[in-house]
Structure formats: C-alpha cells, structure tokens
C-alpha positions as YAML, in Angstrom:
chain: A
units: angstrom
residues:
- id: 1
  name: UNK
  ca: [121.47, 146.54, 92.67]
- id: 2
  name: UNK
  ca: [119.84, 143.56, 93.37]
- id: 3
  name: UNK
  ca: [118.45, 142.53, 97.20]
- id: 4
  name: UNK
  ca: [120.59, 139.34, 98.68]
- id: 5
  name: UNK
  ca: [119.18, 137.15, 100.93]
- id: 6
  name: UNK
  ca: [120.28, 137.27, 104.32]
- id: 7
  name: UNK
  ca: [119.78, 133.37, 105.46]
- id: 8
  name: UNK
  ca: [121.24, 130.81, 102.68]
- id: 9
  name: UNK
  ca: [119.09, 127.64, 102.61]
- id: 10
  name: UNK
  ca: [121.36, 125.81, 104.92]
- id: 11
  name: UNK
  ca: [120.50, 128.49, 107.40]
- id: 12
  name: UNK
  ca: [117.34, 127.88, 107.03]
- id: 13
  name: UNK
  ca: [117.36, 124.00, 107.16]
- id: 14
  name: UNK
  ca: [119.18, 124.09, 110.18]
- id: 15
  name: UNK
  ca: [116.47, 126.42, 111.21]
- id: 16
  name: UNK
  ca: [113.94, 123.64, 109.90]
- id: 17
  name: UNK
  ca: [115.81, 120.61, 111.69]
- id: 18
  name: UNK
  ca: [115.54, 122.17, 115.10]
- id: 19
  name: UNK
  ca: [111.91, 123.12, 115.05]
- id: 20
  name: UNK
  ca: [111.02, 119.99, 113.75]
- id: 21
  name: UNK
  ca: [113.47, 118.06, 116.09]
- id: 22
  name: UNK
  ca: [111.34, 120.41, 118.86]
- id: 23
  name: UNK
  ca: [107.98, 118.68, 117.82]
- id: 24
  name: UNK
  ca: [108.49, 115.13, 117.38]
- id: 25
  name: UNK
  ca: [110.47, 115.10, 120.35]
- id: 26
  name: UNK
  ca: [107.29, 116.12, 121.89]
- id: 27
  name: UNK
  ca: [105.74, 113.23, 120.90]
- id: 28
  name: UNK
  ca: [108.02, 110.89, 120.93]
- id: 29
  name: UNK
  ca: [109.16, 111.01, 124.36]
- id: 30
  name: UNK
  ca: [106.22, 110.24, 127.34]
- id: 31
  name: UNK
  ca: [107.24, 112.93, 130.00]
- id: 32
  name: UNK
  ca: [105.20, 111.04, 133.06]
- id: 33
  name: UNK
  ca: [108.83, 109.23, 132.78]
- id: 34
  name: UNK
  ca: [111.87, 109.49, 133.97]
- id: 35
  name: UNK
  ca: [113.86, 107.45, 131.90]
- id: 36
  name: UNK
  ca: [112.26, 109.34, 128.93]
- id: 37
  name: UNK
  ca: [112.61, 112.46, 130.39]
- id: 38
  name: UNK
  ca: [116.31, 112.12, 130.97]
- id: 39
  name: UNK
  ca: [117.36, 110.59, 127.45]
- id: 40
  name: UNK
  ca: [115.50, 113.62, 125.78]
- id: 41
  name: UNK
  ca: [117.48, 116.25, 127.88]
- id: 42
  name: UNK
  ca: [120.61, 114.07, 126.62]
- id: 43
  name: UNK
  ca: [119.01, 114.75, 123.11]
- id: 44
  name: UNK
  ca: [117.93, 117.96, 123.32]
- id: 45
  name: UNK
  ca: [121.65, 119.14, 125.42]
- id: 46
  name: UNK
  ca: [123.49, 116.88, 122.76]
- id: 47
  name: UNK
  ca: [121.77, 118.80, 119.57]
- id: 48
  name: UNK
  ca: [121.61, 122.36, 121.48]
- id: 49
  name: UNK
  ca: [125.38, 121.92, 122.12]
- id: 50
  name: UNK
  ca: [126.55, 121.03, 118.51]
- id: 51
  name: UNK
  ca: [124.84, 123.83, 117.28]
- id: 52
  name: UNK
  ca: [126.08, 126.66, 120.69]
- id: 53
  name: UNK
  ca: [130.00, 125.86, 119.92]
- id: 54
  name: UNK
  ca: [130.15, 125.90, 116.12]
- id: 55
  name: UNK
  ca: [130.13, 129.62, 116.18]
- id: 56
  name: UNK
  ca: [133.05, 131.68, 115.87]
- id: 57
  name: UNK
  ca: [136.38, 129.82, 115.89]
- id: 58
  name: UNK
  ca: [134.58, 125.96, 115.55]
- id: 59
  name: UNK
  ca: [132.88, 126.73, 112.38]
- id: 60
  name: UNK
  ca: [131.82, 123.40, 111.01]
- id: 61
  name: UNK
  ca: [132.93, 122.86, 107.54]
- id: 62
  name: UNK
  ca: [130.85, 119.88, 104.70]
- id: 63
  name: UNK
  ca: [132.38, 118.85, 101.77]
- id: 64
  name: UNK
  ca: [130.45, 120.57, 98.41]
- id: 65
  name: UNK
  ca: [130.31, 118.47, 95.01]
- id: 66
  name: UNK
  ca: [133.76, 120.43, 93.49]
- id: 67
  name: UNK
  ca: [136.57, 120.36, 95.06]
- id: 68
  name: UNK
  ca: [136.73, 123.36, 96.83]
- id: 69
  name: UNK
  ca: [135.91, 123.40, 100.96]
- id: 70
  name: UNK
  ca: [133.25, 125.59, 101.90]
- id: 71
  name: UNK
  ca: [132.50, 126.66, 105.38]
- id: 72
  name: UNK
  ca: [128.93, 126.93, 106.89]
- id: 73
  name: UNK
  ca: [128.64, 129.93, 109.11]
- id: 74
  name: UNK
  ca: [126.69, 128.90, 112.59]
- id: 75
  name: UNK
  ca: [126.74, 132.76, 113.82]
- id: 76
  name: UNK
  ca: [122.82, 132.69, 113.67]
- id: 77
  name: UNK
  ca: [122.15, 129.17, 113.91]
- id: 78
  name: UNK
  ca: [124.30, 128.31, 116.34]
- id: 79
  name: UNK
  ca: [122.74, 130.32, 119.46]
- id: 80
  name: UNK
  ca: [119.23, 128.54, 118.44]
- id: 81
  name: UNK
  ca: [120.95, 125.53, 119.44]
- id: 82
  name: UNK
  ca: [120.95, 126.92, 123.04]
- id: 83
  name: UNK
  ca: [117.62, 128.22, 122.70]
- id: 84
  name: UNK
  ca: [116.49, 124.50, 121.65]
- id: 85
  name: UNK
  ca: [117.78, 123.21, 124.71]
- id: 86
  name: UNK
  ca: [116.79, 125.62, 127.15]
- id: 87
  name: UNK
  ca: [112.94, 126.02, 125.77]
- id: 88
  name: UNK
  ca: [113.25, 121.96, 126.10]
- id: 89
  name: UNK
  ca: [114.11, 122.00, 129.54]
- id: 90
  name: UNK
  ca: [111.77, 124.17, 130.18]
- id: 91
  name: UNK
  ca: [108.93, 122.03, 128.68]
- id: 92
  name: UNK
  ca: [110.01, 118.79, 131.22]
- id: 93
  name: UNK
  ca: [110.19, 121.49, 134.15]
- id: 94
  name: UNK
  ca: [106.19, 122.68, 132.82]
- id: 95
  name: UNK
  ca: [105.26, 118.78, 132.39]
- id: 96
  name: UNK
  ca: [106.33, 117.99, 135.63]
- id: 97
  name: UNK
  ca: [104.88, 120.14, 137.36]
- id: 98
  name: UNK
  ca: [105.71, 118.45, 140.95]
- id: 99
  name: UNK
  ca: [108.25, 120.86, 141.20]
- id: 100
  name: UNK
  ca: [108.52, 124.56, 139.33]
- id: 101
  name: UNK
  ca: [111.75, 125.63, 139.15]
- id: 102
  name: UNK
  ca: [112.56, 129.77, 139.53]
- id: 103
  name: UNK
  ca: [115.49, 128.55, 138.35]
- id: 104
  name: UNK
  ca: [114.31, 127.59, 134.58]
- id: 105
  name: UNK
  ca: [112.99, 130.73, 134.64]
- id: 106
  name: UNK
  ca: [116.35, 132.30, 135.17]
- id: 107
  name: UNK
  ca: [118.02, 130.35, 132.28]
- id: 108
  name: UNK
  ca: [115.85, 131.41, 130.19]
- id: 109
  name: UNK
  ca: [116.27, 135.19, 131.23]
- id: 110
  name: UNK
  ca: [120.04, 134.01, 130.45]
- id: 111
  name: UNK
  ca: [119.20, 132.59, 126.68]
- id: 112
  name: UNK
  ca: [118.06, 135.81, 126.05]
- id: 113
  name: UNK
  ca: [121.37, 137.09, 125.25]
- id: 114
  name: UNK
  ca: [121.35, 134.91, 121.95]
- id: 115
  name: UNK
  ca: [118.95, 137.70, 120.92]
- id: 116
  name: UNK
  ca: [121.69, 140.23, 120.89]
- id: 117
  name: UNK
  ca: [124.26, 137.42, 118.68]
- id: 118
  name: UNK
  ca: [121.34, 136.85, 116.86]
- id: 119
  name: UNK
  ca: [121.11, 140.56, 115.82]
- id: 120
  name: UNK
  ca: [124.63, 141.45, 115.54]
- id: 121
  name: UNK
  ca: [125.26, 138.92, 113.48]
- id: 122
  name: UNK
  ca: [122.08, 140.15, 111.01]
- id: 123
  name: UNK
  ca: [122.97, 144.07, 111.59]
- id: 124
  name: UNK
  ca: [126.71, 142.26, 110.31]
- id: 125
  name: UNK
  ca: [125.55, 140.78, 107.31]
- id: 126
  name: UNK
  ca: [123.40, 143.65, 106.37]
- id: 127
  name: UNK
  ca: [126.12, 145.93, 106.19]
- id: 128
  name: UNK
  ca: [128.27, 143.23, 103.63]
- id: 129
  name: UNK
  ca: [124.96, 141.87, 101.93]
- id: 130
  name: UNK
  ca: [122.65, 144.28, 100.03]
- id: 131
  name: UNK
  ca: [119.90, 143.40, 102.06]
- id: 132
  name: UNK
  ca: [117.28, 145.85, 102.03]
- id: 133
  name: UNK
  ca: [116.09, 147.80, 105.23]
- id: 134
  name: UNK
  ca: [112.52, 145.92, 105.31]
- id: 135
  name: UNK
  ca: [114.24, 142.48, 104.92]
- id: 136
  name: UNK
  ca: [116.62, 143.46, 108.35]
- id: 137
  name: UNK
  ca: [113.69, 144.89, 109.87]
- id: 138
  name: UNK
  ca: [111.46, 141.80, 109.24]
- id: 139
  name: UNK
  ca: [113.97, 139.18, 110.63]
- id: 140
  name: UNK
  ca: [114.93, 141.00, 113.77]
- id: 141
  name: UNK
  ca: [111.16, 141.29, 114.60]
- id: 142
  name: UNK
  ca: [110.98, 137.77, 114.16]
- id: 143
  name: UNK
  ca: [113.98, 137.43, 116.65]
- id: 144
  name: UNK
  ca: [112.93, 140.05, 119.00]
- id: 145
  name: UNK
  ca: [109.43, 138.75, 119.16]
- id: 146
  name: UNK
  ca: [110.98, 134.87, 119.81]
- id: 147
  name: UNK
  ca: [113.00, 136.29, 122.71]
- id: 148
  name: UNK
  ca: [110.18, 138.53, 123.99]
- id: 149
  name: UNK
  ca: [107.94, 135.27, 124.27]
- id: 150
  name: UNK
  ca: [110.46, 133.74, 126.14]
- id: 151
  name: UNK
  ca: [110.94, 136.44, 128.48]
- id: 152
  name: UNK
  ca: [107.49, 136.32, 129.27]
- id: 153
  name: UNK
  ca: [107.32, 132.71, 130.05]
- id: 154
  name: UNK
  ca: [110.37, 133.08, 132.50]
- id: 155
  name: UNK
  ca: [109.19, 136.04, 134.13]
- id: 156
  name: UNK
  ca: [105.05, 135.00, 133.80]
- id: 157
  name: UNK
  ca: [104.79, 131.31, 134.79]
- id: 158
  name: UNK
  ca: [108.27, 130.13, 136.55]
- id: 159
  name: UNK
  ca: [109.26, 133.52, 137.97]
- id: 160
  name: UNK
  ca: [105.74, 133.45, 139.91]
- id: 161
  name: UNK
  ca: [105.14, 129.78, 139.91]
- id: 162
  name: UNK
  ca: [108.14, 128.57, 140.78]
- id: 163
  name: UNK
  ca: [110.21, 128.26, 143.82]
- id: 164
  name: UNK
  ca: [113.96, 128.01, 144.25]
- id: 165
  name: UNK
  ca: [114.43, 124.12, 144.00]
- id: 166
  name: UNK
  ca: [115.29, 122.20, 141.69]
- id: 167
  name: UNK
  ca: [114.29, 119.05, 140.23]
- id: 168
  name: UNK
  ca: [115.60, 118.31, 137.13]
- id: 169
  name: UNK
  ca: [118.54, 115.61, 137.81]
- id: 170
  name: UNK
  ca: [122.54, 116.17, 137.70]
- id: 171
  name: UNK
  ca: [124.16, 115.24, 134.20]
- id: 172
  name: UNK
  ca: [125.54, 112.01, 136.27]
- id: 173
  name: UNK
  ca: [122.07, 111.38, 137.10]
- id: 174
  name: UNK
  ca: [120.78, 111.95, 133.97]
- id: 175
  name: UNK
  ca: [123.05, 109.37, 132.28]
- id: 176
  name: UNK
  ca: [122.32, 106.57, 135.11]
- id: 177
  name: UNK
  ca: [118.59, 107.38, 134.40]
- id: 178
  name: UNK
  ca: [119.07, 107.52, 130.90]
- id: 179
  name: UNK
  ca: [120.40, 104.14, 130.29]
- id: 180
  name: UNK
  ca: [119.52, 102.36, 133.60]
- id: 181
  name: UNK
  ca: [123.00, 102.46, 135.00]
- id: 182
  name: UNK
  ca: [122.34, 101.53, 139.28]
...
C-alpha cells in the first residue's frame, strides 16, 4: 500500500501564510508605537481568530473548479491561528519591555493545549490515512518541539521577568488607539 500524506497542500499553505504573515508583520509594523502596536494586535487577533473557530462545527468551505463543494478541514490549522496570536502578543509584550507581563507568560502556558488538538487530530488521521509510523512520528516532533519552545519562553523569560501587571491595552483601547478614535 502506498504512504498518504498527512497535510494536503492547503494545509500547508495555510501553514505558509501564517509564518510568513508572522515575519513581515515584524517588519512592517515599528513597535516603539502605539498606534502600530495596537493595529497589529487587531491583525494578528483578527487572523489568529479566523483560523481558532473554523475547527470543528465552522469548517470553512471554497468553491473547487467542478461543481462539487469541498470542505477544508482547519483541525490542525486552525489552533496555529491561536498560536499566531498569542506568540504575537508576546513579541509587543518582549519589545516593550517597560512592562513584562507574568501574565503573557501564562497565555502562553494556556496555548499549549493546541499541542494536544494538534496531535489528536494527527494520531486521527493516521489511523484513516496510511501514513507510515516515521511520517506521524516526524510531525508530532515538529509539534511537540514548537510547544516545548514556547513553554520555555513562558516559563524562562516572562515567568521570571515579569511581574503581575499588565500593559497591553483593553480591546476598546486598542481600537481608539488603532484608528485614533479620542
């Protein structure tokens, strides 16, 4: 029998267009800012949250050239969405570093539970794909390891850097800074 893959290539463009949504908002957006700094966290919460709810009952559906519907399963995508966001926030909390927050640190701790959709949904599809034992293996190191490193960064630099303020805006906030409503 022959091996199946376990991401389809929409997987892994979705895969693509968050990493490389990661980076050039990076350099896009001047962090010494607040205006900037609030419209990216709109940005980055807008994408991370159209990614989080199109799992399980929201899966989004696109049109494919016949005429048949075909739906694109956001089981494994869709907590990276979260992940996008949160690793975001914490990059404005580590730019501005006026004010560490513990409580980044414990979001983060939080995100790690996408690990364990993350490999569900893999240990799923294994069992319904033929996907070979090395292929599994390879992909929830690649998870595990993700996860691991953000673990580290919650518990290493915000856990003992930070203290238990906050300074990242409210989402009313954000908006008035966002768009210069006074």
């Amino acid at each position: 029998m022959k091996s199946e893959p376990l991401f389809n290539i929409k997987e892994f463009f979705h895969l693509a267009f968050l990493l490389i949504a990661f980076v050039l908002m990076l350099f896009i957006f001047d962090f010494s800012s607040d205006t900037q700094r609030a419209q990216s966290l709109l940005i980055a919460g807008f994408i991370g949250a159209i990614y989080y709810f199109q799992t399980n009952q929201l899966n989004m559906q696109y049109w494919s050239f016949g005429d048949e519907k075909k739906e694109t399963n956001y089981e494994i995508v869709g907590p990276f969405g979260m992940v996008f966001f949160v690793c975001w926030l914490a990059i404005i909390d580590y730019k501005t570093p006026e004010v560490v927050s513990k409580y980044t640190g414990f979001i983060i701790l939080i995100t790690i539970l996408n690990a364990m959709a993350v490999n569900g949904e893999l240990t799923k599809r294994a069992e319904t794909r033929f996907v070979s034992d090395e292929k599994l293996m390879a992909f929830k190191v690649a998870v595990w390891v993700l996860f691991g490193l953000l673990y580290m960064a919650a518990t290493r630099y915000f856990f003992t850097q930070g203290t238990w303020a906050w300074d990242i805006p409210s989402v009313l906030n954000l908006f008035e800074l966002a768009f210069g409503l006074h």
